[in-house]
SEDREN-359833 format. One record per residue (C-alpha): x, y, z. Coordinates in Angstrom, 3 decimals, m for minus. Example, Ala and Ser with C-alpha at 12.3 -4.5 7.8 and 13.67 -1.06 7.14 Angstrom:
BEGIN
PT        xx        yy        zz
PT    12.300    m4.500     7.800
PT    13.670    m1.060     7.140
***
This chain:
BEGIN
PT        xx        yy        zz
PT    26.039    16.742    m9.065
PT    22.418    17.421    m8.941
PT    20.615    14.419    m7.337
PT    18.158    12.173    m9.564
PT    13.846    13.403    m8.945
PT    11.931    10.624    m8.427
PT     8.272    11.817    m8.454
PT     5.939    10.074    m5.754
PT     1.800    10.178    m6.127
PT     0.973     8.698    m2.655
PT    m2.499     9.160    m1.441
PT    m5.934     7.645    m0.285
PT    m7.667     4.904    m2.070
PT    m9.701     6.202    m5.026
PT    m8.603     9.347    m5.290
PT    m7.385     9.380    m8.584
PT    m3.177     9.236    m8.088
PT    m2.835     6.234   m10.874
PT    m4.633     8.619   m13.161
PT    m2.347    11.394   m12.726
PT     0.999     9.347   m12.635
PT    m0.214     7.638   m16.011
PT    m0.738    11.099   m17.692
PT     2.392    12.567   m15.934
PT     4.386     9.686   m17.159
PT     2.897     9.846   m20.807
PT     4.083    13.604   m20.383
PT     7.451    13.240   m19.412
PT     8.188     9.431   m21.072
PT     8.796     8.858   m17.547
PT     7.474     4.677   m15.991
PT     5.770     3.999   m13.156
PT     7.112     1.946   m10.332
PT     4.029     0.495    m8.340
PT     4.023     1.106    m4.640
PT     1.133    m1.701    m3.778
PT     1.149    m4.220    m1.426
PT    m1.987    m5.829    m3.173
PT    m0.585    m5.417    m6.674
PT     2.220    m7.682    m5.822
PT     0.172   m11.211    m6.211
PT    m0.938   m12.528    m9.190
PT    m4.457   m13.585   m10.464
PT    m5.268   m10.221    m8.264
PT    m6.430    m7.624   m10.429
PT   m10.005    m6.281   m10.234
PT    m9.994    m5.628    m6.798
PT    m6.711    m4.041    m5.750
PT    m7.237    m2.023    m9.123
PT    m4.345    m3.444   m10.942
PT    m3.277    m1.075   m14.160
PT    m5.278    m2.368   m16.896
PT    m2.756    m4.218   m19.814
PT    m3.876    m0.694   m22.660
PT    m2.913     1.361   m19.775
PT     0.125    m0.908   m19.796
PT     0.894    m0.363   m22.636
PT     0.625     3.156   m22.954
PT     3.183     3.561   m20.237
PT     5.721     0.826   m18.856
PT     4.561    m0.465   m15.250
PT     6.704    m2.244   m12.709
PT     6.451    m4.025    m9.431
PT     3.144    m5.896   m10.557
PT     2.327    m9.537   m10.162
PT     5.648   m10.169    m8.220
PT     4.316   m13.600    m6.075
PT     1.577   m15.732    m5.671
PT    m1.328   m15.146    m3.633
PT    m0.371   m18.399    m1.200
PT     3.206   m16.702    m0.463
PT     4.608   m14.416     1.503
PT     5.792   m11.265     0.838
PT     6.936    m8.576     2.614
PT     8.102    m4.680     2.439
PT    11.480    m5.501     2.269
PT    10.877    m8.229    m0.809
PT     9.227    m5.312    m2.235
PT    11.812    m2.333    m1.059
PT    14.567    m4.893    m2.858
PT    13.005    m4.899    m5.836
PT    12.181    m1.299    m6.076
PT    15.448     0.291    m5.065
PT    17.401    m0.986    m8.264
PT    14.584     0.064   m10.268
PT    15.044     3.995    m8.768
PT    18.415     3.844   m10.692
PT    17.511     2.055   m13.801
PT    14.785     3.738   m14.672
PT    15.645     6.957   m16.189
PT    12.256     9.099   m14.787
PT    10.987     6.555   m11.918
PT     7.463     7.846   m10.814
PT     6.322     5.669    m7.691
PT     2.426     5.571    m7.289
PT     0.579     4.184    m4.582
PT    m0.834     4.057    m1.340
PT     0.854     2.103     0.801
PT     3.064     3.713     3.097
PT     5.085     1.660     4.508
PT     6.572     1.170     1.296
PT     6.746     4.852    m0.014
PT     9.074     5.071     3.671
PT    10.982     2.310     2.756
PT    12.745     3.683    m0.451
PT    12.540     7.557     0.610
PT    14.127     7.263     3.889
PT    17.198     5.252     4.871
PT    16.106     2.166     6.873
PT    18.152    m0.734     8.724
PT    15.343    m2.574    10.653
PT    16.006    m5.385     7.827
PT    19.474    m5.771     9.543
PT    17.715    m7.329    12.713
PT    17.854   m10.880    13.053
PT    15.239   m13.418    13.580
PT    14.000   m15.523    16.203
PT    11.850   m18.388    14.706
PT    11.131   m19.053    18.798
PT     9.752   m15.492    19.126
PT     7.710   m15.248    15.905
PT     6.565   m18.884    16.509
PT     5.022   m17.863    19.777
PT     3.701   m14.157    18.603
PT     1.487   m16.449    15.869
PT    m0.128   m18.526    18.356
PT    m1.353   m15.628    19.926
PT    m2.773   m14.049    16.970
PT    m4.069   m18.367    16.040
PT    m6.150   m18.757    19.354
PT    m6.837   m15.080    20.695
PT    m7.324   m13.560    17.133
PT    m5.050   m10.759    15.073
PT    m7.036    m7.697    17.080
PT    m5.652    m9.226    20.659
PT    m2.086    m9.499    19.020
PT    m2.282    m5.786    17.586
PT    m3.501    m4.624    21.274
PT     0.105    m6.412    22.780
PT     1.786    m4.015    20.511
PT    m0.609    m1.346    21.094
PT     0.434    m1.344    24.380
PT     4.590    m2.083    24.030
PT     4.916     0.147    21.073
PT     2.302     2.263    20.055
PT     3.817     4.183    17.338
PT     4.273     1.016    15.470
PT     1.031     0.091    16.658
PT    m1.010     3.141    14.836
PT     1.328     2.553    11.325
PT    m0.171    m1.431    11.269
PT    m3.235    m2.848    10.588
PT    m4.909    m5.722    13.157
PT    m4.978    m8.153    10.379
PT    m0.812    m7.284     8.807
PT     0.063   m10.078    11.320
PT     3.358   m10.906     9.578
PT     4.362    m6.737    10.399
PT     2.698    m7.021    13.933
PT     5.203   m10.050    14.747
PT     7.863    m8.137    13.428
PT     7.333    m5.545    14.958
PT     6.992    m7.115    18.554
PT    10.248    m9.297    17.309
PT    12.521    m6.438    17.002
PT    11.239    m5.089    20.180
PT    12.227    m8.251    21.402
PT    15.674    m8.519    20.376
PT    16.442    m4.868    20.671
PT    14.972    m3.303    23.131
PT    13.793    m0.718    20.450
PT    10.828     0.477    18.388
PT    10.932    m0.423    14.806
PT    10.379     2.651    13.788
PT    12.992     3.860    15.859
PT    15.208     2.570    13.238
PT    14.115     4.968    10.685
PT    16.538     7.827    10.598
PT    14.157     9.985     8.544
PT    17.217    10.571     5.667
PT    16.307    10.096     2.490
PT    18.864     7.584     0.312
PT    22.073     9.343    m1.016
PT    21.555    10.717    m4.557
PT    17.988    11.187    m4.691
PT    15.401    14.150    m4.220
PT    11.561    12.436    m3.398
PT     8.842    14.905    m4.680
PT     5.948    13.508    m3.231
PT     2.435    14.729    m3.938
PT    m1.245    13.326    m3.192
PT    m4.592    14.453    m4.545
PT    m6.782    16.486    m1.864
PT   m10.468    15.610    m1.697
PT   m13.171    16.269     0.672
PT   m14.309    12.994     2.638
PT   m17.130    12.803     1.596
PT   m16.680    13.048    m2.061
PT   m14.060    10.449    m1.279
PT   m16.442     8.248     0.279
PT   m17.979     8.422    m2.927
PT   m15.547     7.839    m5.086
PT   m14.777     5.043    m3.016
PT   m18.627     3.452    m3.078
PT   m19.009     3.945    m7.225
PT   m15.261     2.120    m7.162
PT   m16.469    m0.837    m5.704
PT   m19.700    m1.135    m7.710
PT   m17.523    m1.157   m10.811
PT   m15.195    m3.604    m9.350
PT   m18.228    m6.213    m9.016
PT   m19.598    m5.139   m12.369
PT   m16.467    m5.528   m13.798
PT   m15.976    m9.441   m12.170
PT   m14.651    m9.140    m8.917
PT   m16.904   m11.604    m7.523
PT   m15.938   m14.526   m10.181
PT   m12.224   m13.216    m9.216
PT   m12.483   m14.455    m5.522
PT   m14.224   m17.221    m6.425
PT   m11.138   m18.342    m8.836
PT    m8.829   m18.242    m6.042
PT   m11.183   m19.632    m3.715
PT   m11.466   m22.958    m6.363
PT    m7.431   m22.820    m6.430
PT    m7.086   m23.700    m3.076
PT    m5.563   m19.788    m1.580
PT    m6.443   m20.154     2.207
PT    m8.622   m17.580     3.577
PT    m5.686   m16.919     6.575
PT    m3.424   m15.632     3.921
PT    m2.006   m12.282     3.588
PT    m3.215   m11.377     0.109
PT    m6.890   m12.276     1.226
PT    m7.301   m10.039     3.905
PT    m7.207    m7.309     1.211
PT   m10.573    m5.194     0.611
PT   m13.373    m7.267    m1.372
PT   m11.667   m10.513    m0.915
PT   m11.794   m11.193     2.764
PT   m15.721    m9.735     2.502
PT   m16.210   m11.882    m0.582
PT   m14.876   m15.066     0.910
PT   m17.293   m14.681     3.498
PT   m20.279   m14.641     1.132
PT   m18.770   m17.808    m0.542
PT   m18.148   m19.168     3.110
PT   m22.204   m18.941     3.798
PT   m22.265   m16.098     6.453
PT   m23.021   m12.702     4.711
PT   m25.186   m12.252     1.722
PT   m23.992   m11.026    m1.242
PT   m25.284    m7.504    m0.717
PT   m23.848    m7.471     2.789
PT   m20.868    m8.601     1.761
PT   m20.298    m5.351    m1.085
PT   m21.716    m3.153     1.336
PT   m18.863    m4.522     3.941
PT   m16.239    m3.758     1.214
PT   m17.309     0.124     1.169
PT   m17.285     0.384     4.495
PT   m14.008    m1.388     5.230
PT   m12.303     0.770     2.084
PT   m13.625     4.367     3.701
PT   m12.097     3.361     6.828
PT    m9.076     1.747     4.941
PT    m8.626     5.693     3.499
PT    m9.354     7.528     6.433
PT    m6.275     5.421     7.887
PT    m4.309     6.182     4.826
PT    m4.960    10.099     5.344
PT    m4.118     9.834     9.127
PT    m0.720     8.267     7.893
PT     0.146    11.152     4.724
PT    m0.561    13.771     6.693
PT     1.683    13.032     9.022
PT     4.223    13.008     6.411
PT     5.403    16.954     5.899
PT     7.012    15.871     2.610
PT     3.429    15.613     0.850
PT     1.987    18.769    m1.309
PT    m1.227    18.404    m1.608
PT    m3.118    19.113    m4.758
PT    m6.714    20.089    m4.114
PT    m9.237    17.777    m5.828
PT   m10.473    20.387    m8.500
PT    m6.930    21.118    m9.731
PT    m6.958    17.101   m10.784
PT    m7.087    17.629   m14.441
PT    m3.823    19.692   m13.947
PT    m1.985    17.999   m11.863
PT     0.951    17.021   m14.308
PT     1.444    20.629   m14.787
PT     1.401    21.230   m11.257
PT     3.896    18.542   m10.107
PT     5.667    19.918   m13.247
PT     5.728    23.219   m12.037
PT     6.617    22.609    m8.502
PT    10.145    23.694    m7.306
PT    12.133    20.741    m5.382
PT    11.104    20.394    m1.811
PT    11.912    23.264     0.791
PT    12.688    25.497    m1.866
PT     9.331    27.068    m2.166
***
């Protein structure tokens, strides 16, 4: 029995992979399952550039708006949700560029299977509370530093999970990643290919549409409903910079020009993490306009 394609557009910030999965999905009557760790919370939408609702329409979207800013969520909430989804959905096509995520439904994974010390991640938080997240992330720099590279300073709940499982096992986290993918299904994962500094680019006119288009009054809604500046969903680009402005200590223009920077270096991390994944074909950036028909055309992976 010929296992079930699940088509993956992973990639870089900005460059273009919700694009192509909505006009490969609107070719093949295929849906797209949203790999987004910013997408999740509601009342989020300009700035983690949330499918608009006609683009919505025009193909069904899942894994949006799945918690509230104020909670927690993490990639195994997410990887729960997704996984029945894979098999329901008769052409799944995951698009997104978060990582973690894209590992946690293409490989097999039991780090969830670890149990938890409330003592341990109690004490790894007061660390990162009175010596700050960088000074946590440099503890697991040191302990584990493959984990270390795949986390950013500021993923705090990841970083003391991380260090946690260390803890209790004695082992990396990621050493509990056999690198198989899941029984029954064949990942075809592709990414759009652009030069950095067209990226960069793309990446600077993004932003300026996001504040044309209301991010500012965005923030400033959650800010009036009371979502704490500590929590997860607002260290995400343009709201922790935009909190800040509404805090007093940037201006407004230092604040947006704080959002580009932090996004280019949000996507050069993003590269350093796909291209470390051997899976990815990479389409070059002047093929976009074709990419359905490329993806299309491509044979299944290690059969070219």
């Amino acid at each position: 029995m010929n296992n079930k394609v699940i088509y993956v557009l992973a990639g870089p910030t900005a460059s273009g992979k919700s694009d192509v999965a909505l006009r490969l999905a609107e070719k093949t009557g295929g849906e797209i399952l949203c790999m987004d760790s910013m997408q999740v919370y509601r009342g989020m939408d300009i700035g983690t550039a949330k499918p608009t609702a006609e683009e919505r329409r025009r193909v069904p979207h899942h894994l949006l708006n799945l918690c509230s800013p104020e909670e927690p969520f993490s990639v195994s909430d997410w990887a729960e949700r997704c996984r029945p989804l894979l098999s329901s959905v008769r052409l799944p096509i995951l698009t997104g560029g978060t990582g973690l995520y894209l590992d946690a439904v293409s490989y097999e994974q039991d780090f969830g299977a670890v149990g938890a010390d409330a003592a341990i991640r109690a004490g790894y938080h007061a660390i990162a509370d009175s010596q700050g997240n960088a000074s946590l992330h440099e503890i697991l720099k040191g302990r584990d530093p493959a984990a270390a590279s795949r986390l950013h300073p500021n993923d705090v709940r990841r970083v003391v999970r991380a260090l946690e499982v260390l803890d209790l096992t004695g082992r990396s986290i990621t050493s509990f990643n056999d690198r198989r993918p899941p029984a029954g299904y064949e990942f075809r994962i592709f990414a759009i290919g652009w030069p950095r500094d067209l990226l960069y680019r793309r990446i600077d006119e993004r932003v300026d549409r996001m504040m044309a288009d209301g991010l500012r009054e965005e923030v400033l809604s959650l800010r009036e409903r009371g979502v704490p500046r500590d929590a997860t969903s607002i260290q995400g680009l343009g709201y922790k910079e935009l909190y800040d402005y509404f805090d007093s200590s940037v201006s407004l223009s230092e604040a947006v020009l704080s959002i580009k920077v932090r996004t280019r270096h949000y996507a050069k991390r993003q590269m350093t993490w796909f291209r470390r994944d051997t899976r990815i074909r990479w389409i070059p950036s002047e093929d976009i306009k074709n990419a359905p028909e490329i993806i299309l055309a491509s044979a299944p992976n290690g059969s070219e």
